[in-house]
C-alpha positions, 0 to 999 in steps of 0.5 A: 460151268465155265466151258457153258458161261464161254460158249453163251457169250461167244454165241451172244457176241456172234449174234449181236455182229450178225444182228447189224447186216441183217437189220441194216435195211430193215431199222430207220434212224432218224437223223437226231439218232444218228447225230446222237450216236456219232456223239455218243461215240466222240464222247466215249473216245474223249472219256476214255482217253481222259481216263488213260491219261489222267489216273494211273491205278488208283491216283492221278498219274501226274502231269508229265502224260497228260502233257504228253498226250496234249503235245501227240494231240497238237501234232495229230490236229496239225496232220502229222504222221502217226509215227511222229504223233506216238513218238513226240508224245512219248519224248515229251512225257519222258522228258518231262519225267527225266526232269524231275516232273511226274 
């Protein structure tokens, strides 16, 4: 049951890639579509990165991450290298833990 459940959604996931290069030139989107599919795609990166930040399991994980992504995103939004950005995020989130702020 298992080894069959696997292999119908290895050749589902495998045909769904393939559906995108085989039907490039033949689907037309209009341009609301696009825009409402580049949205969508910004809308479910925010929401995922709110939803890592903000619950750790079933709570709210404190103020300590969220701050310390809000710092990571200033200095990404100011051009900073990725290094820099992961770092500054996590010396501030742990910064602010060290000082009693979780």
């Amino acid at each position: 049951m298992t080894l069959t459940a696997v292999l119908v959604l290895a050749a589902g996931t495998y045909a769904f890639r393939l559906a995108g290069p085989l039907l490039r030139d033949r689907l037309e989107l209009s341009d609301r579509i696009k825009l409402l599919m580049s949205t969508s795609a910004t809308v479910l990166l925010f929401a995922l990165v709110a939803t890592a930040t903000l619950t750790k399991g079933q709570g709210f994980a404190g103020l300590a991450l969220p701050i310390g992504v809000l710092v990571g995103g200033v200095a990404a939004w100011r051009k900073a290298p990725f290094v820099v950005v992961v770092v500054l995020a996590a010396v501030t989130t742990a910064a602010l833990r060290f000082v009693g702020l979780s």
